[in-house]
C-alpha positions in Angstrom: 4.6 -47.1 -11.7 5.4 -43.9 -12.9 9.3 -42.1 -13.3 8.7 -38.3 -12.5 11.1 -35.7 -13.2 12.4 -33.0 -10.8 14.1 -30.0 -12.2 15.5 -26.8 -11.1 16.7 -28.1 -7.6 19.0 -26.5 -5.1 22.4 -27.6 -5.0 22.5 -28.9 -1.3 18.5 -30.7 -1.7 18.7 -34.1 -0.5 17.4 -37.4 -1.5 15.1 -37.1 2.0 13.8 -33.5 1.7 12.5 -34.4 -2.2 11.0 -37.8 -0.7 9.3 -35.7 2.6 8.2 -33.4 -0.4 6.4 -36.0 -2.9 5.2 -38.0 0.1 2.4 -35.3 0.1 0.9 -36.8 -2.7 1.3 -40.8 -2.0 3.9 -43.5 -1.4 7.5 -42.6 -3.0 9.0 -45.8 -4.2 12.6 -44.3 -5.6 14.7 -41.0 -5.9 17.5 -41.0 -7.9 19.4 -37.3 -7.4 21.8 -36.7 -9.9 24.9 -35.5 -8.1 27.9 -34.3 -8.9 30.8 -36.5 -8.5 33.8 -34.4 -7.2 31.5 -32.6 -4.1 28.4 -34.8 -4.0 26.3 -31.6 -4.4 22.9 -32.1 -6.1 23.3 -31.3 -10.1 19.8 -29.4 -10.1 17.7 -32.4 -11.0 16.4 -36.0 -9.7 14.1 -38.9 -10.9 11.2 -40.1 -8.4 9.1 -43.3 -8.6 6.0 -43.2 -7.5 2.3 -45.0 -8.5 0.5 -43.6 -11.8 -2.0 -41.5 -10.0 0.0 -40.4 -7.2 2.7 -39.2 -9.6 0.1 -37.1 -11.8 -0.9 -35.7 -8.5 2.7 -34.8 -7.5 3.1 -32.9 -10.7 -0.1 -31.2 -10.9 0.7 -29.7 -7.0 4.1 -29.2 -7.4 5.1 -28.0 -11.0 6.1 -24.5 -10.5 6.0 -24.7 -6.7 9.0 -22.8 -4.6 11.5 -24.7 -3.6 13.7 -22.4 -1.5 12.9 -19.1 -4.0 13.7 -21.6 -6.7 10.6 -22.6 -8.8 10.6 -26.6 -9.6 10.0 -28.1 -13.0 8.2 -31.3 -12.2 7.0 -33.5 -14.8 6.4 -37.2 -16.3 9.8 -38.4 -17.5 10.1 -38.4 -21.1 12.1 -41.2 -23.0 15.6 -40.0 -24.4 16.2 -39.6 -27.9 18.8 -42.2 -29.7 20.2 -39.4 -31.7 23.7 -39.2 -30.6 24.7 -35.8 -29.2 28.3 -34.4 -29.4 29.1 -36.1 -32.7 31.3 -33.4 -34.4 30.2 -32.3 -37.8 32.2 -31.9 -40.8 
């Protein structure tokens, strides 16, 4: 099972418009859109889950692919850093 990262989304794309899109390219297991919390709106970016080679499929066919005039950034999620961000420096 592979997490794949979706970036550059609309604001109003939906949990079943990504999951109509990746289901091109095999079974989708999970999405995950992150959304704002005040209007619900899509923050530009979502997590799918999908099998290994169906997921290397799904970003080979739709990295850089329009998604209403926007182009999408789709690739293998990458593990976060433990660096902690915001820490003020002195």
């Amino acid at each position: 099972m592979k997490r794949v990262f979706a970036g550059n989304l609309p604001a109003d794309t939906t949990e079943r418009e990504l999951s109509e899109l990746f289901a091109g390219f095999g079974k989708v297991f999970s999405i995950k859109l992150a959304q704002d919390v005040f209007s619900g709106q899509c923050k530009g970016f979502g997590f799918i889950e999908m099998e290994g080679h169906e997921a290397r499929a799904a970003i080979a066919g739709l990295n850089g692919k329009e998604l209403r005039g926007k182009p999408l950034k789709v690739n293998e999620e990458k593990p976060r850093d433990n660096r902690r961000g915001g820490a003020r420096r002195r």
